[in-house]
C-alpha positions as CSV (number, residue, x, y, z in Angstrom):
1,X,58.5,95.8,85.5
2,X,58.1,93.4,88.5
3,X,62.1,93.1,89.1
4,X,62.6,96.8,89.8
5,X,61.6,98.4,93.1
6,X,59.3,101.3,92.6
7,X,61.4,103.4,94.4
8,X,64.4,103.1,92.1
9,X,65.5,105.7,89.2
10,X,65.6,104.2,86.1
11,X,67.1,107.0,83.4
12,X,65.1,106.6,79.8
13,X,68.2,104.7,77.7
14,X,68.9,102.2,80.2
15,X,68.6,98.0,79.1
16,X,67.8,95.9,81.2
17,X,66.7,92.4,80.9
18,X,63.8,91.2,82.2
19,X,65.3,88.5,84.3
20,X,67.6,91.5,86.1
21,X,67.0,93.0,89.7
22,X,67.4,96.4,90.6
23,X,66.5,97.1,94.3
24,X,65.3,100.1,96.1
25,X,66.6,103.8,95.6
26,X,69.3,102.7,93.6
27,X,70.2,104.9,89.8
28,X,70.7,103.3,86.7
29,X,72.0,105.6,84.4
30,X,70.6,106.3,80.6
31,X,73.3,104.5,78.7
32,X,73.8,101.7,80.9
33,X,73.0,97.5,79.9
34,X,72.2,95.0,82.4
35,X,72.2,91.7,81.0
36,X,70.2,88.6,82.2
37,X,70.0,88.1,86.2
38,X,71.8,91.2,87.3
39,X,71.1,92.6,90.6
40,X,71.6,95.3,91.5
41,X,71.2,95.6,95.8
42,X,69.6,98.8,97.0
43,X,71.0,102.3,97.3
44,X,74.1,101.6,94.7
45,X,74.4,103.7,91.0
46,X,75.7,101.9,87.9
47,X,75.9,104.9,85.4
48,X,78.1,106.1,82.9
49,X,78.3,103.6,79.3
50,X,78.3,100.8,81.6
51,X,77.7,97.2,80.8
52,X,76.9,94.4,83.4
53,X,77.4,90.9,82.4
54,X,75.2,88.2,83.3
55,X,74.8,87.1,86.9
56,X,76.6,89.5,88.2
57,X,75.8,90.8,91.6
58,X,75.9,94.6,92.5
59,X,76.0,94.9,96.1
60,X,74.5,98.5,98.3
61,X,76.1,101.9,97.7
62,X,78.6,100.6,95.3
63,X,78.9,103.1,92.6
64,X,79.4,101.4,88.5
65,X,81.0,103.7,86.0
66,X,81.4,107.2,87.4
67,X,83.8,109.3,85.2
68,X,87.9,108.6,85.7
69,X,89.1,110.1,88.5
70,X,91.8,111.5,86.5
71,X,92.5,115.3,86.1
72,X,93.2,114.2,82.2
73,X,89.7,113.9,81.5
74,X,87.4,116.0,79.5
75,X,84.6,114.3,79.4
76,X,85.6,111.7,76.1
77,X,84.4,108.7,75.3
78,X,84.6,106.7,79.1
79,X,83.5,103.1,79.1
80,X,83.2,100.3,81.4
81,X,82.8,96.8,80.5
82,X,82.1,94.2,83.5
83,X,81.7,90.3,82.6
84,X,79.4,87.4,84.1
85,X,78.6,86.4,87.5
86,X,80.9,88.8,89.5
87,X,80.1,89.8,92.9
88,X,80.8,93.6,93.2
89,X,80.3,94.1,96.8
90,X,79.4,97.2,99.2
91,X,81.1,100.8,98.5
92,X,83.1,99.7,95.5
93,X,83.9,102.3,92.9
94,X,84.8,101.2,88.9
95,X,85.7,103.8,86.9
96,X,85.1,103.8,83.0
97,X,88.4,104.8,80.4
98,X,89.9,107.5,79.4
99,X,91.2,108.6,75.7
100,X,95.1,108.1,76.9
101,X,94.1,104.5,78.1
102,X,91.5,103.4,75.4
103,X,88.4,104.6,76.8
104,X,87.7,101.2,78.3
105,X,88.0,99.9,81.8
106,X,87.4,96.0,81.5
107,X,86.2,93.4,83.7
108,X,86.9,89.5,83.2
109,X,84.4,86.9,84.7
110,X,84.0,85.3,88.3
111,X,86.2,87.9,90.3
112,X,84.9,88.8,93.4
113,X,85.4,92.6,94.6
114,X,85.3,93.3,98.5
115,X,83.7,96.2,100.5
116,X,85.6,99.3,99.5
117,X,88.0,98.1,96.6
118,X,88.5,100.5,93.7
119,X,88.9,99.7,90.2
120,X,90.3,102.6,88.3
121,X,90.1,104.0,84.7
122,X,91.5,101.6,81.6
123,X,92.0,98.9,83.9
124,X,92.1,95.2,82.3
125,X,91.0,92.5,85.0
126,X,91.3,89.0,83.8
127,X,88.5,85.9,85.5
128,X,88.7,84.6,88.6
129,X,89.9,88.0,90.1
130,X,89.8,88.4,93.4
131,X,90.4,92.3,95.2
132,X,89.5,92.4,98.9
133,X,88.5,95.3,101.3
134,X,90.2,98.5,100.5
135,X,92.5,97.5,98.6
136,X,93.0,100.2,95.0
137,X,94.2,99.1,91.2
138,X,95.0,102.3,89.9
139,X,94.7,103.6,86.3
140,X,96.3,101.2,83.2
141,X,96.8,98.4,85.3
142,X,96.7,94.7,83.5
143,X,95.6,92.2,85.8
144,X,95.7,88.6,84.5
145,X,93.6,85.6,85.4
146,X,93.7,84.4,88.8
147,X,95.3,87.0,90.6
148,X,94.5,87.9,94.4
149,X,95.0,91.1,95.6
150,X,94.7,91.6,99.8
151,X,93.6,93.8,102.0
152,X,94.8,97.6,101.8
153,X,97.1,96.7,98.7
154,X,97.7,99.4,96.3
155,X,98.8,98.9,92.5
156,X,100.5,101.0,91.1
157,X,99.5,102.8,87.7
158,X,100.7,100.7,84.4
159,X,101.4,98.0,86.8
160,X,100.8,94.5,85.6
161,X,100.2,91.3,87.7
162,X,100.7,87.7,86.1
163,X,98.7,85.1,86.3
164,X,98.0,83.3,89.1
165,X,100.3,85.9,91.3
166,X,99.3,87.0,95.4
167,X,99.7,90.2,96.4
168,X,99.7,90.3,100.3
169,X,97.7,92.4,102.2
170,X,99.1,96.1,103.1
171,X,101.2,95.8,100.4
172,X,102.3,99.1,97.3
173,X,103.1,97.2,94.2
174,X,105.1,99.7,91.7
175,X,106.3,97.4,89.3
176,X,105.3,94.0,87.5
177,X,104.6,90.3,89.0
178,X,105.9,87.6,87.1
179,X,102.8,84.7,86.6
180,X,102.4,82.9,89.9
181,X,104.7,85.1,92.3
182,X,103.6,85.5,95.5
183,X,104.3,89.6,96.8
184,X,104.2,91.1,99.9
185,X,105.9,93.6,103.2
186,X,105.5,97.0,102.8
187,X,107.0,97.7,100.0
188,X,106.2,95.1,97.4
189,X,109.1,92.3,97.9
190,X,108.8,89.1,95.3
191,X,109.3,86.8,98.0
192,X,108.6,83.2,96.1
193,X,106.2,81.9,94.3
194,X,101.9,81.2,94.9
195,X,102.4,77.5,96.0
196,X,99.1,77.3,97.6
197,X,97.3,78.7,94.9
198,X,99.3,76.5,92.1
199,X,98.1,73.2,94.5
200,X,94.8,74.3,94.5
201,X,94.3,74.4,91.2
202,X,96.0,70.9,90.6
203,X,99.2,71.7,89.2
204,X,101.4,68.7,88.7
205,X,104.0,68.4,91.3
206,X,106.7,68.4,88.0
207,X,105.4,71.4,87.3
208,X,105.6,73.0,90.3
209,X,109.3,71.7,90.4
210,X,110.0,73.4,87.0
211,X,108.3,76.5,88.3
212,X,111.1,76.3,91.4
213,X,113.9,75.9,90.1
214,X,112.9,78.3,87.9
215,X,112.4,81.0,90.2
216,X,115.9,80.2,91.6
217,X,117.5,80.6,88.1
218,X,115.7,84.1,87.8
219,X,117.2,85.3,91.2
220,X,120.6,84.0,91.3
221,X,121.8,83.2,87.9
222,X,124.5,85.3,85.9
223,X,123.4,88.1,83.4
224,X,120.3,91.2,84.1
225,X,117.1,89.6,85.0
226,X,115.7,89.9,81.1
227,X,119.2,87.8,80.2
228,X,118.1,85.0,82.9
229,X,114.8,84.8,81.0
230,X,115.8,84.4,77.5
231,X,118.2,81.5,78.5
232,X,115.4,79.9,80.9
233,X,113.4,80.2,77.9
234,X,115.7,78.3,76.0
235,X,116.0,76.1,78.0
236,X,112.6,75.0,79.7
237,X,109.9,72.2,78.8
238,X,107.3,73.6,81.1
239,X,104.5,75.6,79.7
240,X,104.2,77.5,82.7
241,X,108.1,78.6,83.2
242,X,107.5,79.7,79.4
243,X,104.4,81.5,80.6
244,X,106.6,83.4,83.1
245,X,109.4,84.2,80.4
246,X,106.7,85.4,77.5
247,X,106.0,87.5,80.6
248,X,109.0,89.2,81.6
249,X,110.3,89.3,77.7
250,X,106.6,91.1,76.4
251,X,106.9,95.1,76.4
252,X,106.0,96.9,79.4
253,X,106.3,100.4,80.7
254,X,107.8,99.5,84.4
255,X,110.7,97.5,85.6
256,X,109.8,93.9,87.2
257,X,109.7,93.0,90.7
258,X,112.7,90.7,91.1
259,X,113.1,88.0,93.4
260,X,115.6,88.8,96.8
């Protein structure tokens, strides 16, 4: 096979198209799929029941689908599903699942994954994710479409992260982002709302009104923070402010970040 360096260990089991890449001394493991124009850069280990979507981009001494790091596990089922065209780049780690979580950790399409970021087990990463260096989504996590997570962050475990939301970097999120929030200090503070990312992907300006004033209803108005929702709900034409009260309304197993 002309697209895998000689030097590279290819366990009996493994798929791997014939348009993939897989560079020198890195491991595929036996039960692992790489679909159409993979590559996988040299040195790095994609193992485990691991599946690579197409065009993704493995980058050196990553290691793909190592079992949870999760005291929990015995060895179950542990899978780890990764979509199209990410780039997956040096000394990441992404854990497969674990019985408790569903067995799968799952990977949307078009995130980008910077040196040293960690993906843990039963994770669910939406598209256009982007993690950058060092930063750590720990185990049950749900983290929804367009979502940037900076430097040195941390989520915390059965944390979830709307869409379009910005974590800063250096920043321990231990309970949910509302859509489109923007997060950061120390301690995870909900500090306003992802302005620059809602311009940049050409949201109206009455949106983006309806989105403020929205935000301002959730911090100051009467009632607990789930009461402020249900009447925003009631009262909202915008698609996105319903976006953010489906949000805070759905079932979840933390308490929200709330806005100062």
């Amino acid at each position: 096979m002309g697209n895998i360096h000689p030097s590279a260990v290819i366990e009996e089991g493994a798929q791997i198209a014939a348009s993939a890449k897989v560079g020198p001394f890195c491991v595929i493991g036996p039960r692992v799929v790489l679909h159409d124009n993979v590559e996988v850069k040299s040195h790095a280990i994609v193992t485990g029941d691991t599946e690579v979507g197409e065009g993704t981009v493995i980058f050196s001494f990553a290691v793909i689908g190592e079992i949870p790091q999760d005291l929990k596990f015995k060895g179950e089922s542990s899978r780890l599903e990764i979509g199209k065209r990410n780039r997956i780049r040096e000394h990441v780690t992404m854990n497969g699942g674990t019985e408790g979580g569903g067995g799968v950790t799952r990977i949307g399409d078009d995130g980008l994954f910077m040196a040293g970021c960690h993906i843990a087990h039963d994770a669910i990463l939406g598209d256009r994710v982007i993690v950058v260096n060092n930063a750590a989504v720990a185990g049950h996590c749900i983290i929804e479409d367009d979502v940037l997570i900076g430097g040195l962050a941390g989520i915390h475990q059965f944390v979830r992260i709307g869409r379009g939301a910005i974590i800063g970097a250096v920043t321990m999120v231990t309970n949910d982002v509302i859509p489109y929030g923007l997060v950061q200090a120390p301690r995870g503070v909900l500090d306003g709302l992802n302005l620059v990312g809602l311009k940049r992907r050409g949201v109206t300006r009455a949106d983006i009104t309806a989105l403020r004033a929205a935000f301002q209803m959730l911090a100051q108005g009467e009632g607990t923070f789930h009461d402020r929702a249900r009447r925003l709900g009631e009262e909202t034409g915008s698609d996105y402010v319903r976006e953010i009260v489906d949000f805070v309304l759905a079932d979840t197993g933390r308490h929200f970040l709330t806005p100062g």
